[in-house]
N, C-alpha and C positions, 0 to 999 in steps of 0.2 A: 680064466685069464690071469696074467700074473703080469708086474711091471719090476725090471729090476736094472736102476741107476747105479753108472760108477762115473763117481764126481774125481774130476781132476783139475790143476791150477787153469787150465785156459777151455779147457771142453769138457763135455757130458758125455758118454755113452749110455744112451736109452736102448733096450730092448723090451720087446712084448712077448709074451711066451703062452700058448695054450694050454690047456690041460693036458696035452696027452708029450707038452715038451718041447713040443716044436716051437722054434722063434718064427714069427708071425712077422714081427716087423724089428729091424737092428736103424737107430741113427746116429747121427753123433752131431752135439750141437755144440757153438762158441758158448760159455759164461759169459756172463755181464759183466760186465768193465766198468766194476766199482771204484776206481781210484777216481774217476772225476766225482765222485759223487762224494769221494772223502774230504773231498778240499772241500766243502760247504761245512762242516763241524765246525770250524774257527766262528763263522757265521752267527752257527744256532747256537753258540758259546756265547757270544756278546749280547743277541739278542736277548737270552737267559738272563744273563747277566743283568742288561739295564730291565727287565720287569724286577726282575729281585732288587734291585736299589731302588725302583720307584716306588712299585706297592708291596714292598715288602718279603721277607724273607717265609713267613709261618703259613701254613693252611691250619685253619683253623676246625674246620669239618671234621668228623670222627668216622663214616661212613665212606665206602667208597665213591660211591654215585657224590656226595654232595664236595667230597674232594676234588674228582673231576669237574661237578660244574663250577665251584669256587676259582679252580685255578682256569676252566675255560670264559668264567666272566673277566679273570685277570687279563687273559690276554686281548681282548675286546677290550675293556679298559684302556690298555695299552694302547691299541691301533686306533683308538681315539684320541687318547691323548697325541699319537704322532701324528695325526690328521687333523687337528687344529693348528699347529705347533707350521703347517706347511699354510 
């Protein structure tokens, strides 16, 4: 079985093809309608923004793993500090 996508601005064309050639199944689907999803960036911009002026700009961690947890204590950090704050 083989799968082969052709991606275009507003649809998909899916087909399924067997070994011997034959298309098995043809669809064709809408894409997702990322523009409302782009208007939330300005959002995750500010957000960003005030952890980095609160706790700080640097990670300190050398490791990937302790990178990650450093910056995911930051933002618990955070949602604490904005849940006293209310």
């Amino acid at each position: 079985m083989y799968l082969g996508i052709d991606i275009h601005k507003r649809y998909s064309q899916v087909a399924v093809m067997n070994d011997a050639g034959e298309i098995v199944e043809e669809v064709r689907v809408e894409n997702a309608n990322l523009d409302d999803r782009y208007a939330q960036r300005s959002m995750t911009e500010t957000v960003n923004s005030a952890v980095k002026r609160s706790l700080g700009y640097a990670v300190r961690a050398r490791t990937w793993y302790r990178e990650f947890r450093e910056i995911a204590l930051m933002c618990v950090v955070y949602n604490i500090k904005q849940a006293i704050k209310q």
